[in-house]
C-alpha positions in Angstrom: 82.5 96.3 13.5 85.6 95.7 11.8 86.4 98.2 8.9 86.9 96.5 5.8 87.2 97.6 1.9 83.6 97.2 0.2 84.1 97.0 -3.8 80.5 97.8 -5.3 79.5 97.2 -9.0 78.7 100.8 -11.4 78.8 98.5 -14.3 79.3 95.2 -15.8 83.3 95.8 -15.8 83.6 98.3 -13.6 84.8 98.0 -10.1 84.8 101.3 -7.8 86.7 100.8 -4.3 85.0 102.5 -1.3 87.3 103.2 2.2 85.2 103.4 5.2 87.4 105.1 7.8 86.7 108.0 10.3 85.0 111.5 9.1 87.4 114.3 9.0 86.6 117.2 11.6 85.7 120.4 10.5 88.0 122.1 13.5 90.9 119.5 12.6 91.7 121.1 9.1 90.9 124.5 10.5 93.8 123.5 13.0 96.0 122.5 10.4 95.3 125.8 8.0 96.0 127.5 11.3 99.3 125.7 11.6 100.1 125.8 8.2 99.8 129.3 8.0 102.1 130.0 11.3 104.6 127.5 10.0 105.2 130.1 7.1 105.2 133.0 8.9 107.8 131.5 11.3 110.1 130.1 8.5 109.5 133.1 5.9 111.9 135.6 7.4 114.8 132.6 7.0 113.5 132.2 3.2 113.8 135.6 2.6 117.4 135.8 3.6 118.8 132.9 2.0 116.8 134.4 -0.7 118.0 137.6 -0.4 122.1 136.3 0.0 121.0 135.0 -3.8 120.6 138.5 -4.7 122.5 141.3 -5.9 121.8 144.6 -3.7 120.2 146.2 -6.3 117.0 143.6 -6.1 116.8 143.3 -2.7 114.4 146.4 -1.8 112.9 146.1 -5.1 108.7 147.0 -4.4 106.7 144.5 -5.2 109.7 142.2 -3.6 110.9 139.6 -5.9 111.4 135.7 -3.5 113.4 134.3 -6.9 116.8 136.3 -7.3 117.2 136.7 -11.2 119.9 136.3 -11.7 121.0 134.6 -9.1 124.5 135.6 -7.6 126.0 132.3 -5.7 129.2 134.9 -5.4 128.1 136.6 -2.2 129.3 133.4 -0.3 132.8 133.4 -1.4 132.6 137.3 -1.4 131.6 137.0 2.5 133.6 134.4 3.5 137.2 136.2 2.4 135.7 139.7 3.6 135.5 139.1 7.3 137.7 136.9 9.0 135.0 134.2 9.3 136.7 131.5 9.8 139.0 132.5 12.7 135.3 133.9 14.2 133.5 130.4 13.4 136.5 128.7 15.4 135.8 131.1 18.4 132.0 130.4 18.1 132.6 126.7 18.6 135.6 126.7 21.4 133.2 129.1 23.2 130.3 127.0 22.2 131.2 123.5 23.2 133.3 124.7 26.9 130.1 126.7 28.0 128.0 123.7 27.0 130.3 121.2 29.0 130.0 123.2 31.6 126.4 123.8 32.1 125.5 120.0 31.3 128.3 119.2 34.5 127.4 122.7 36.9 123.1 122.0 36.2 123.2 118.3 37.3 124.7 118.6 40.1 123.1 121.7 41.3 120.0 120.4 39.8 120.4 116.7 41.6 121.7 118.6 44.9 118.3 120.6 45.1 116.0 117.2 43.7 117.7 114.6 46.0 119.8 115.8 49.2 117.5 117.4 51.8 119.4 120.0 54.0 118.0 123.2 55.7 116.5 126.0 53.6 116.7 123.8 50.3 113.3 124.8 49.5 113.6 128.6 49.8 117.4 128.5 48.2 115.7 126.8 44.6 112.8 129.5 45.0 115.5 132.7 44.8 117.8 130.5 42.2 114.7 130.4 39.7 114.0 134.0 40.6 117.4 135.0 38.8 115.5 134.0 35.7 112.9 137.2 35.7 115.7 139.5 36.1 116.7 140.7 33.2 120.1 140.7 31.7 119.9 144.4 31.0 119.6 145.0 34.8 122.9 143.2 35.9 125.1 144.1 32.4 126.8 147.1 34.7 127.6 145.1 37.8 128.8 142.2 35.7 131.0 144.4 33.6 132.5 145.8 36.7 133.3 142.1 37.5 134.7 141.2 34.5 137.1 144.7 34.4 138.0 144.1 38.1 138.9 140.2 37.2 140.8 141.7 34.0 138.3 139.3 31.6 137.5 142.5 29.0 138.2 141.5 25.5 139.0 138.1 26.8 136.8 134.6 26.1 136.7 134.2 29.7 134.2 137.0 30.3 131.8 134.8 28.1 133.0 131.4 29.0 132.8 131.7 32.9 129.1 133.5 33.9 127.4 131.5 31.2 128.9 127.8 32.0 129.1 128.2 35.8 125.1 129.3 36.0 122.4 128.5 34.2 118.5 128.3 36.4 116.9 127.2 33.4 119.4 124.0 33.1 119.1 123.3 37.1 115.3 123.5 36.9 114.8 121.2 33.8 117.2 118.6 35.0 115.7 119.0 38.6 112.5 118.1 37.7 113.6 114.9 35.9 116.0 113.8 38.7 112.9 114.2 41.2 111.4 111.8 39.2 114.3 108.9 39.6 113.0 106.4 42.5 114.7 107.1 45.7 115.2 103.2 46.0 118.1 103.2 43.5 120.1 105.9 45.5 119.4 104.2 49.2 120.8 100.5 47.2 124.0 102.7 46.4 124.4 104.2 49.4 124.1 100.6 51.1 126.8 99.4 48.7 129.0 102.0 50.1 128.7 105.0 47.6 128.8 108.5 48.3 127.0 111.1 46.6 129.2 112.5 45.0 129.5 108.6 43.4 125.7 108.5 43.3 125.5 111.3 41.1 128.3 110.1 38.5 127.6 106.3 38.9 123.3 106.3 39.1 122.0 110.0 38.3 124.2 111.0 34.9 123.1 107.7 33.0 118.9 108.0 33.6 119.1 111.4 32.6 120.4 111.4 29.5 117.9 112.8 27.3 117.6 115.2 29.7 121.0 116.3 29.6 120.5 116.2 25.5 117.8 118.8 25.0 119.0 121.0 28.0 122.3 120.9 25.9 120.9 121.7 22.7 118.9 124.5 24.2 122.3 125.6 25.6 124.1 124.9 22.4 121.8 127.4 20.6 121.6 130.4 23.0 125.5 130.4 23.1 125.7 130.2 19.3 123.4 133.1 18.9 124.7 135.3 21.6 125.3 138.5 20.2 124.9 141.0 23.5 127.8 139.9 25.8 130.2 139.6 22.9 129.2 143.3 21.7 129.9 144.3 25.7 132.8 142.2 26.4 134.8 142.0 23.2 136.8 144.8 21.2 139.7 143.0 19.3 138.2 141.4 15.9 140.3 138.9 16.1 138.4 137.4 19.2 134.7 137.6 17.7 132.1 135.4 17.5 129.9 134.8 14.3 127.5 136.7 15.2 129.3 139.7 16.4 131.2 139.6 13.6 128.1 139.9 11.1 127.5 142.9 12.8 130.5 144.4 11.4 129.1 144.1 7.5 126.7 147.4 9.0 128.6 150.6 7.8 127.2 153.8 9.2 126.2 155.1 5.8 126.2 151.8 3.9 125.2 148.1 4.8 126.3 145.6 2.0 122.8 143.5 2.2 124.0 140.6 0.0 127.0 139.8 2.2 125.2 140.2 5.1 122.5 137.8 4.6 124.8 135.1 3.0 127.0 135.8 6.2 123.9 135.2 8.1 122.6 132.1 6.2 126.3 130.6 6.7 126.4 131.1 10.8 123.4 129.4 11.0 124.5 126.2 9.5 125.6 124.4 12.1 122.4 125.0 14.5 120.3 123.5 11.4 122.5 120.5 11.3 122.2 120.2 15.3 118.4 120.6 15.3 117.9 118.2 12.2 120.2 115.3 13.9 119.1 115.7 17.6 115.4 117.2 17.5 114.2 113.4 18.6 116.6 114.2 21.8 114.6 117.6 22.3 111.3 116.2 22.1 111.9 112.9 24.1 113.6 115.1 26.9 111.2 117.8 27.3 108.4 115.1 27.3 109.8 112.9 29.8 110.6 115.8 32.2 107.3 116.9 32.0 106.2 113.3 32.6 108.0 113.4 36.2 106.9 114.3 39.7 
């Protein structure tokens, strides 16, 4: 039956339009007050600091809290900006950024198309203790990597945070291996016929069908590296070398904290992983559905 518009008569002059269409669920707007609700509880903590950068200090533990700074005080931005050397720490943020990103995209694909496509001895067992690095945690390898890094002569240098993070990564190497498995086989056997390597299959066939792939693995990687705040605090002495996030750590005095700075610091350094999130979220969600989609 085909759902149409049905105009019934209240009156002589009075026309009321009726929509027939599908009954709402009950449990479907309980699911959306449930979502609604946990929507808010996951963006409230952001609201309340770019709320609480508005402030001056005196209002910010003020009980019942206030959300609307009155008066609002837009001079904690420029007050943070020249108090800290933010913007010789933003630079290091995005050198260290963008190299550790490079490198994961290039290290994870080939790893990740070695163990999805080229069949050798042990293969199987080799990906099962790779993906076992991932329930280690970091705390248990700080010491031994720290000895590295002395040893090498990388403390206090970006290379200590640059070179473990870009050259591994098992989350990268099982995202993208679990796309790649799902390329036909065909396409690499016609390359190999025409001559190619694999070392030209990977960079000629493999790179360009897994792009969006390779575009939320990077944004994933983008945003753990911008928000690192633990190996810079182990690695890193001189302030001249910190990272945004290491560096708001240095508006906490041991008997005072300016709060205002600190929170409009904080609402600044995550600026740019907004802007990446807005623009590229249809990347994240196309590549995380289509590598779920594979085989």
């Amino acid at each position: 039956m085909k759902i149409s518009d049905v105009q019934t008569k209240t009156g002589p002059n009075l026309n009321v339009s009726v929509s027939l269409g599908k009954k709402i669920k009950p449990t479907r707007i309980l699911l959306h007050i449930v979502l609604i609700i946990g929507a808010f509880l996951m963006v409230a903590p952001f609201l309340w600091t770019v709320s609480s950068s508005l402030k001056d200090v005196s209002q910010i533990f003020l009980i019942p809290p206030k959300w609307f700074p009155d008066p609002i005080t837009f001079q904690n931005y420029p007050n943070s900006l020249t108090a800290m050397p933010f913007g010789q720490a933003y630079f290091n943020s995005f050198y260290i950024t963008a190299v550790v990103v490079l490198l994961n995209l290039l290290t994870c694909s080939m790893a990740a198309y070695a163990f999805a496509k080229i069949r050798f001895q042990g293969s199987n067992l080799l990906f099962i203790l790779f993906l076992a690095t991932m329930m280690i945690p970091k705390q248990v390898t700080m010491v031994p990597l720290y000895l590295i890094m002395d040893y090498l002569g990388w403390i206090d240098t970006h290379l200590s945070l640059i070179v473990p993070a870009g050259l591994f990564n098992a989350f990268g190497v099982f995202l993208l291996r679990q796309f790649i498995r799902g390329i036909p086989n065909e396409l690499s056997e016609a390359a190999v016929i025409d001559g190619a390597n694999p070392l030209r299959i990977y960079w000629s066939v493999i790179l360009p069908l897994i792009k969006p792939a390779l575009a939320a693995f990077g944004i994933f990687a983008y945003m753990g590296i911008w928000n690192s705040f633990l190996e810079p605090l182990i690695y890193l002495t001189s302030p001249e070398k910190f990272t945004v996030p290491l560096l708001l750590n240095t508006f906490k005095g041991l008997y005072f904290t300016d709060w205002s700075l600190l929170m409009a610091g904080t609402t600044i350094s995550v600026i740019p992983v907004i802007i990446v999130y807005i623009f590229a979220q249809k990347q994240i969600i196309e590549g995380v559905a289509l590598t779920g989609s594979k085989s």
